[in-house]
C-alpha positions, -999 to 999 in steps of 0.1 A, spaced: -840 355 669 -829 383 695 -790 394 691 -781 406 720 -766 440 717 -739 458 731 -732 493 735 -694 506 736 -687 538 750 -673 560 719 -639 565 735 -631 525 735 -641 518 695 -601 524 683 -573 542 694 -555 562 671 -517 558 668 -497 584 660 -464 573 647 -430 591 669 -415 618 652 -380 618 645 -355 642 660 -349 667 641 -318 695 637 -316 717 604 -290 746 601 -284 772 576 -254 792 563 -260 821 539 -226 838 541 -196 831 558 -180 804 568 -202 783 593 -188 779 627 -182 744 631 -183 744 667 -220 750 666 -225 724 644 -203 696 669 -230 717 695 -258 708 678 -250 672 675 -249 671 715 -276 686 721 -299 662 698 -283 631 712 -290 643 747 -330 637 738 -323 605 721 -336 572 745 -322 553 751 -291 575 752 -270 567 730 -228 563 743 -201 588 747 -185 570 724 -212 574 698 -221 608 705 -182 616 698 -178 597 663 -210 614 651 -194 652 665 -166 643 643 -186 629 610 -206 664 615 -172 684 619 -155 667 590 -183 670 566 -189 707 574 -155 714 572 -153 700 538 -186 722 526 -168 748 539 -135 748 524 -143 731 488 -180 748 478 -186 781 476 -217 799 487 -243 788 511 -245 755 526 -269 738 551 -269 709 578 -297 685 587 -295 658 614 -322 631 621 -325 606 644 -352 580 637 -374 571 662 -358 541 677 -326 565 679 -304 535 663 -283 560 637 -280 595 632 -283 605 595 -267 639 583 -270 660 558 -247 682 545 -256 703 516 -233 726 491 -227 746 459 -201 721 449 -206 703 422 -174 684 427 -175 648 438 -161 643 471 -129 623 466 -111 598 495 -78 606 494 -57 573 506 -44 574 541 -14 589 547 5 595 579 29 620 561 2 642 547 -13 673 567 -53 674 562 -73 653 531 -81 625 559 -117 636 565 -137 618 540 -117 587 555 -128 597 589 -165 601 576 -163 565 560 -148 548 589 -175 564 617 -205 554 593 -226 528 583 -230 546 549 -220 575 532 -241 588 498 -238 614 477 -272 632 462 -269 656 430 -291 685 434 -296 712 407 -267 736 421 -246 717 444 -246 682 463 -260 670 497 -235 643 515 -255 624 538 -235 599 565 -254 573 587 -238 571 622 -247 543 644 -257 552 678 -247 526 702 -246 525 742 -213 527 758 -201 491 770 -191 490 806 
C-alpha cells in the first residue's frame, strides 16, 4: 500500500512561543537617603508601558504604596536598601519590593486622626491586594501587590 506523502516546508512544522516578559524596574541605594521622588518617578514611568494602561487612579495608589514603603526603609533601617517593581504580563497588579537592613517587623499603628505620621503601613494595606513580609539573612524585603485597574468613566 502507497501512503501518500507530504512534504511541509520547515518553517510551518511548530512555532515557538516565547512567553511575555514582565516589566521590570529595580533600584538601588548604597548610601544616603534615597530620594523618594525618583522612586514615585519610576512607578510612572513603568505604568506608562503597561497595556492596557492602567488608570490614573491606579497609577496614583501604587505612587503612594512605593512612597510609603520607601519612606519607611528609609527612616527605620539603616544602611542600603533597594526597590524592585514588576508588572506581570497581563499588567493586572504591580508587585513591589522593598528591601532593608531592618530586622524589625513592620508594625500598623491604628488609625489616628490626632497623630502626625505612623499612617503608612495603613496606607500600604488599604492600596493593596496583599502585603508580605520576607526575612532575608540581614534585613527584610516588604513586598505590596497593587491592582492596576482602568479608570471608570
Amino acid at each position: 500500500m502507497d501512503i501518500p506523502r507530504m512534504d511541509i516546508p520547515l518553517g510551518t512544522h511548530a512555532t515557538t512561543r516565547t512567553r511575555p516578559k514582565p516589566l521590570c524596574y529595580s533600584r538601588i541605594w548604597d548610601t544616603g537617603v534615597p530620594r523618594i521622588g525618583d522612586a514615585r518617578d519610576a512607578v510612572a514611568a513603568l505604568l506608562s508601558r503597561v497595556r492596557p494602561a492602567p488608570g490614573r487612579h491606579s497609577v496614583q495608589d501604587a505612587r503612594l504604596v512605593v512612597s510609603e514603603l520607601v519612606t519607611n526603609a528609609a527612616r527605620h533601617a539603616p544602611g542600603p536598601c533597594a526597590l524592585r517593581l514588576e508588572v506581570p504580563p497581563d499588567g493586572a497588579v504591580l508587585r513591589v519590593s522593598v528591601t532593608d537592613t531592618s530586622t524589625e517587623s513592620p508594625r500598623q499603628e491604628p488609625p489616628d486622626p490626632c497623630r502626625i505620621g505612623g499612617h503608612g503601613l495603613f496606607l500600604v494595606a488599604m492600596f493593596s491586594h496583599d502585603l508580605s513580609v520576607t526575612w532575608l539573612p540581614h534585613g527584610k524585603r516588604v513586598t505590596a501587590t497593587v491592582p492596576l485597574t482602568p479608570d471608570e468613566g
